[in-house]
C-alpha positions, -999 to +999 in steps of 0.1 A: -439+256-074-450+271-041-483+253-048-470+219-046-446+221-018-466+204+016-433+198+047-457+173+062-458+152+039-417+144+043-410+140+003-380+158+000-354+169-030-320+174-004-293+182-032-323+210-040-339+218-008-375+212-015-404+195-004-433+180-023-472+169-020-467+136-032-444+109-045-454+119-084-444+154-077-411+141-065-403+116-090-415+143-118-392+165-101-362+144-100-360+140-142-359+181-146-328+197-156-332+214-126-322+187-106-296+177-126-282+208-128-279+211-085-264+178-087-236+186-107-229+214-089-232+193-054-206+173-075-187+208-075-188+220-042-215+245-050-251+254-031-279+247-051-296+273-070-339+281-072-359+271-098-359+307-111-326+308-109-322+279-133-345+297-156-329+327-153-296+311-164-310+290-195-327+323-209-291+340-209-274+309-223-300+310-250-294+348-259-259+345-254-261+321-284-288+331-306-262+365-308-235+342-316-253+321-344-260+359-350-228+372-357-215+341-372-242+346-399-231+381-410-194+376-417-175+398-442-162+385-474-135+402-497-142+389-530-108+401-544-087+389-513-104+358-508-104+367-469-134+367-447-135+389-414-153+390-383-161+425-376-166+456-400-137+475-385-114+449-396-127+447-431-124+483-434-088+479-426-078+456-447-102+478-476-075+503-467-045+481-470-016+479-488-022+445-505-053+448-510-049+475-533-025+457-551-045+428-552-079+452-565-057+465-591-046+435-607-084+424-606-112+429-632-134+443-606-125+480-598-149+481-567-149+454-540-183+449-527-192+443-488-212+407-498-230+390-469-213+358-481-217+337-454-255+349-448-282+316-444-313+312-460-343+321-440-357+290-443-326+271-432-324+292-405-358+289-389-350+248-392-320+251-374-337+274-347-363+245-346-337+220-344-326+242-317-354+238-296-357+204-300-323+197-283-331+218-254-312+191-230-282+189-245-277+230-244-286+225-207-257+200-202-236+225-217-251+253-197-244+236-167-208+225-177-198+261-187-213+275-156-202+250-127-164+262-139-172+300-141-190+303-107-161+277-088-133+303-086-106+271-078-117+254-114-105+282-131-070+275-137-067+237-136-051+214-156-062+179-153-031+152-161-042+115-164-013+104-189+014+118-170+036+102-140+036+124-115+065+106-091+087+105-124+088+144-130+115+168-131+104+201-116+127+233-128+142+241-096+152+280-112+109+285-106+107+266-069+099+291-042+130+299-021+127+283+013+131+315+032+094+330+008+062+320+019+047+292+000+013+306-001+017+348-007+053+347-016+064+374+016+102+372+023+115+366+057+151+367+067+156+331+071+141+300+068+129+297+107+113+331+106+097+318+074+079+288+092+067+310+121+051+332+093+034+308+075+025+291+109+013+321+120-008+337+092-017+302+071-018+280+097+009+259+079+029+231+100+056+201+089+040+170+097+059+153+120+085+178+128+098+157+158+109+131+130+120+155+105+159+152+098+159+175+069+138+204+078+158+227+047+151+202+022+114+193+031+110+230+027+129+237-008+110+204-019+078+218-013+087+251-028+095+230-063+056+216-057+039+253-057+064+273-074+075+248-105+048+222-101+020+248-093+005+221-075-017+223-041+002+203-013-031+190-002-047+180-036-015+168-051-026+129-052-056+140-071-039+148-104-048+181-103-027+208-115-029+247-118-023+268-147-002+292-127+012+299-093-012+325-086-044+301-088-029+278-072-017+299-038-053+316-044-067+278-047-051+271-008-059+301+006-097+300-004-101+262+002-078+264+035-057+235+017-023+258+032-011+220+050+005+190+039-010+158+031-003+132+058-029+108+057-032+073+046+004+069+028+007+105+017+041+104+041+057+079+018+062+110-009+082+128+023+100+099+037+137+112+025+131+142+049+120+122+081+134+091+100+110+072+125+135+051+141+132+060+174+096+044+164+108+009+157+111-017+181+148-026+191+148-063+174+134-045+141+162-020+145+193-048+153+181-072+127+176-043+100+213-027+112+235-038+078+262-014+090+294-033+098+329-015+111+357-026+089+389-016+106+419+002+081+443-008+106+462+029+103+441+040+136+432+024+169+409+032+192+416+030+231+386+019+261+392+059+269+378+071+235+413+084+222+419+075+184+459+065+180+470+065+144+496+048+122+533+065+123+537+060+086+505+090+084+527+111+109+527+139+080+489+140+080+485+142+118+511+171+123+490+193+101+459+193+128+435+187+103+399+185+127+381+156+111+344+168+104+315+150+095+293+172+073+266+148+075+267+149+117+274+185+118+241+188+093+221+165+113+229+188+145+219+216+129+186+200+117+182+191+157+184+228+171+164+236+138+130+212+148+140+220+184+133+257+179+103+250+158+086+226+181+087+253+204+071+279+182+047+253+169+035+245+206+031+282+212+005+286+182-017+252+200+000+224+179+010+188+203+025+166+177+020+134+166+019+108+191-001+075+205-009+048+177-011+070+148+028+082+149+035+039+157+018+029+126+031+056+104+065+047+111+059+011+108+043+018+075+073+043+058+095+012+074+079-016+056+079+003+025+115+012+027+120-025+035+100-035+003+115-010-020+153-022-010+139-054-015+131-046-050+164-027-056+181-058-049+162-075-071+168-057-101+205-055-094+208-088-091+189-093-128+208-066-140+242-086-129+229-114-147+227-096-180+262-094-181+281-117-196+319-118-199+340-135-228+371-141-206+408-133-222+416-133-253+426-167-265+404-188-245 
């Protein structure tokens, strides 16, 4: 094709990197399988291959199956068995059997016979070799279908699911990746922080967020479900894509540099358990969404010093000392020094967080759906309530 290439003339193929003489060339040049060919793999992620290349790859897809059609002609037969086999080995085997024996015995025929049973007609073959040729487009779709997921390494091991709801599954939490092992080789640390400032370090993994996130532990163990029960990439995961094991799918991350979080467009909404952005929310929004009321018990009071007086009827409970606890505040503390740490190794490997008008209209987005989805809670209570129907007392 080197004779019809000209770069002044500007009539270009991009998707393969050519140039032509003229505008026939070009438009002769865009209905080759060629061309179709690099555009599927474009398509792919792929570079685009030469013509001889191409050619290359369409003579060994025809060889490949002319042996096939070749092998499937001369197939083994057992006459007495009624069994056909693939290979000579194998009907020597089962010559040697146990049953067949048996089987050759109770027969009228003493000697079984190696019969080409399934061999063609050489006239029927040479059609369907002409056939063959004839279709040469449609064994170049397959060509290019067979080889686009051989040569991308990340194809190999997915699994495509478009009937299944993704938000409704159950992962098996006895496969999710522990939350002190790395999510993307699987290297144990001693604790979960150490963890993070591996995976930080070596993947360049970081939480989105982490100045909002008020559950760092279960952000992590729920992301450890994704990979190790879901084998699912934690960038590609609104795709519906899905790996047939954790290997390809850590291998899939690593290669692609996926080893991060989606957090763009409303790819939060999926994390918004884990995080709370109402330090984000202006103070009206905050007063006229607080639902919380204090409902006195009236066995404690509490004085303008901050001391909490109880009841003399609980005297009992109040001699024992008991040291009233909040697991949820003492949790929440801990979560505090957690990010508070991590910030600090996070700022040490380059990261600055999220701040400005992005982290103001992500929290106002997780806040309106929350709103919406309480909303709709409501709603369905209240139908449900309706459902119900009570017949009263006997008698009436």
């Amino acid at each position: 094709m080197s004779g019809k290439l000209d770069a002044t003339t500007g009539l270009t193929c991009i998707c393969c990197r050519v140039v032509f003489a003229n505008s026939d060339i070009q438009r002769e040049h865009y209905r080759t399988d060629w061309h179709r060919y690099n555009l599927k793999r474009k398509v792919a992620a792929l570079p685009p291959i030469t013509a001889d290349q191409f050619q290359e790859k369409v003579l060994s897809y025809r060889d490949k199956a002319a042996e096939e059609e070749a092998a499937a002609s001369h197939r083994l037969f057992c006459e007495v068995c009624n069994k056909q086999f693939q290979s000579t080995n194998a009907y020597d085997n089962h010559l040697n059997s146990k049953r067949h024996k048996e089987n050759d015995s109770k027969s009228s025929q003493n000697t079984p016979r190696k019969v080409d049973a399934v061999n063609l007609p050489t006239g029927h073959l040479a059609k369907q070799s002409t056939e063959k040729e004839n279709k040469v487009v449609d064994s170049i779709d397959a060509l290019i279908e067979s080889n686009v997921e051989e040569e991308d390494s990340d194809s190999e091991g997915w699994v495509t699911d478009h009937g299944t709801d993704t938000e409704n599954e159950e992962y098996d939490e006895s496969k999710g990746i522990a939350i002190t092992v790395c999510l993307f080789c699987l290297s144990p640390s001693a604790n979960m922080e150490q963890n993070l400032a591996h995976m930080g370090r070596f993947h360049g993994f970081f939480l989105p967020d982490v100045e909002f996130c008020v559950d760092v532990e279960g952000m992590l163990r729920y992301l450890g479900l994704k990979v190790g029960s879901g084998n699912m990439c934690l960038l590609c995961n609104e795709k519906g894509r899905r790996f047939r094991s954790l290997d390809a799918c850590q291998k899939h991350m690593k290669d692609k540099a996926h080893c991060r979080v989606a957090h763009d467009g409303n790819a939060m909404l999926e994390y918004e358990e884990f995080y709370d952005y109402s330090s984000m929310y202006a103070e009206n929004e905050e007063d006229a969404e607080s639902s919380d009321v204090l409902v006195e018990d009236g066995y404690s009071l509490v004085l303008p010093s901050g001391a909490r007086i109880g009841h003399r009827s609980l005297m009992r409970y109040y001699r024992q000392h008991l040291k009233p606890v909040s697991e949820e505040g003492w949790r929440k503390s801990k979560d505090k020094q957690t990010v508070g740490r991590l910030i600090g190794q996070y700022k040490a490997l380059g990261w600055t967080g999220t701040t400005g008008t992005l982290a103001v209209q992500r929290a106002k987005d997780i806040h309106f759906m929350k709103r919406l989805s309480s909303e709709q809670w409501l709603k369905l209570g209240i139908t449900s309530n309706k459902l119900f129907v009570s017949r009263g007392r006997s008698g009436q």
